[in-house]
N, C-alpha and C positions, 0 to 999 in steps of 0.2 A: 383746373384751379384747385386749389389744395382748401379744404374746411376744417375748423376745429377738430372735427373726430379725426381727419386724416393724421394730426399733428399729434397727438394724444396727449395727456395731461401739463406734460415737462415743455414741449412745444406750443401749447396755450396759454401756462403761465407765462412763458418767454418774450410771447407775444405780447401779453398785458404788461411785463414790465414793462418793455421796451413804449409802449402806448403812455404810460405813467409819468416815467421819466421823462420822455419829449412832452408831455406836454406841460411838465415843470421845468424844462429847460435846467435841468441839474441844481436846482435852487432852493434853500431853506425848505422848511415845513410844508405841510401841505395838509389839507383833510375836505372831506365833502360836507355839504347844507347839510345829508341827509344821515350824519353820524355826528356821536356825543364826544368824539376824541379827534386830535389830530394825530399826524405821523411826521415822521423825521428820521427814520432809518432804511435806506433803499432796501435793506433785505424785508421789510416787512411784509408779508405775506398779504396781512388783510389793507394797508395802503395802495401796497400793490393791486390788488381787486376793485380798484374803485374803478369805474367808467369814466374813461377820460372825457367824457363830457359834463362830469362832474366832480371833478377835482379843481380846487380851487387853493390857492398859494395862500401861507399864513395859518397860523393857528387856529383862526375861527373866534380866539377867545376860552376855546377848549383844554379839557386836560390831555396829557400825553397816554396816549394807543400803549395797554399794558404788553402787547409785544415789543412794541419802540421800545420803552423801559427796559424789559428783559433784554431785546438785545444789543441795546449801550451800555449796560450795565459787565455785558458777556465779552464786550470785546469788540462786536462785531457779529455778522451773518453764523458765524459757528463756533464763535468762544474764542478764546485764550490759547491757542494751541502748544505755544511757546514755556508753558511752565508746566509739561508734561512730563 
């Protein structure tokens, strides 16, 4: 059986998004009880990190996750590549 170390970082990330998004079922907002922000951009890194046993759908009531921001703002997971 294969464990995190075997997977090395790119392959644990991959893993928790994938853990993320299914248990949003590809759907609006999302953020956890135990943060001050929510998220709404699959590339985010730290929405991505939350423990899908504590992710919960909807804002919270919370402001938006300063990476969400930056990168809806960008384009997207890496910018604007198009006006290069």
């Amino acid at each position: 059986m294969t464990t995190d170390k075997d997977k090395g970082i790119v392959g644990s990330a991959t893993d928790r998004l994938r853990e993320t998004t299914g248990s949003l079922q590809g759907e609006g907002p999302w953020h956890s009880a135990n943060s001050d922000v929510y998220h709404n951009n699959r590339a985010c890194q730290t929405g991505n990190s939350i423990a899908s046993e504590n992710i919960e759908k909807g804002t919270g009531g919370k402001p938006l996750c300063g990476e969400c921001e930056r990168l809806n703002s960008a384009g997207g997971p890496v910018g604007n590549l198009t006006n290069l």
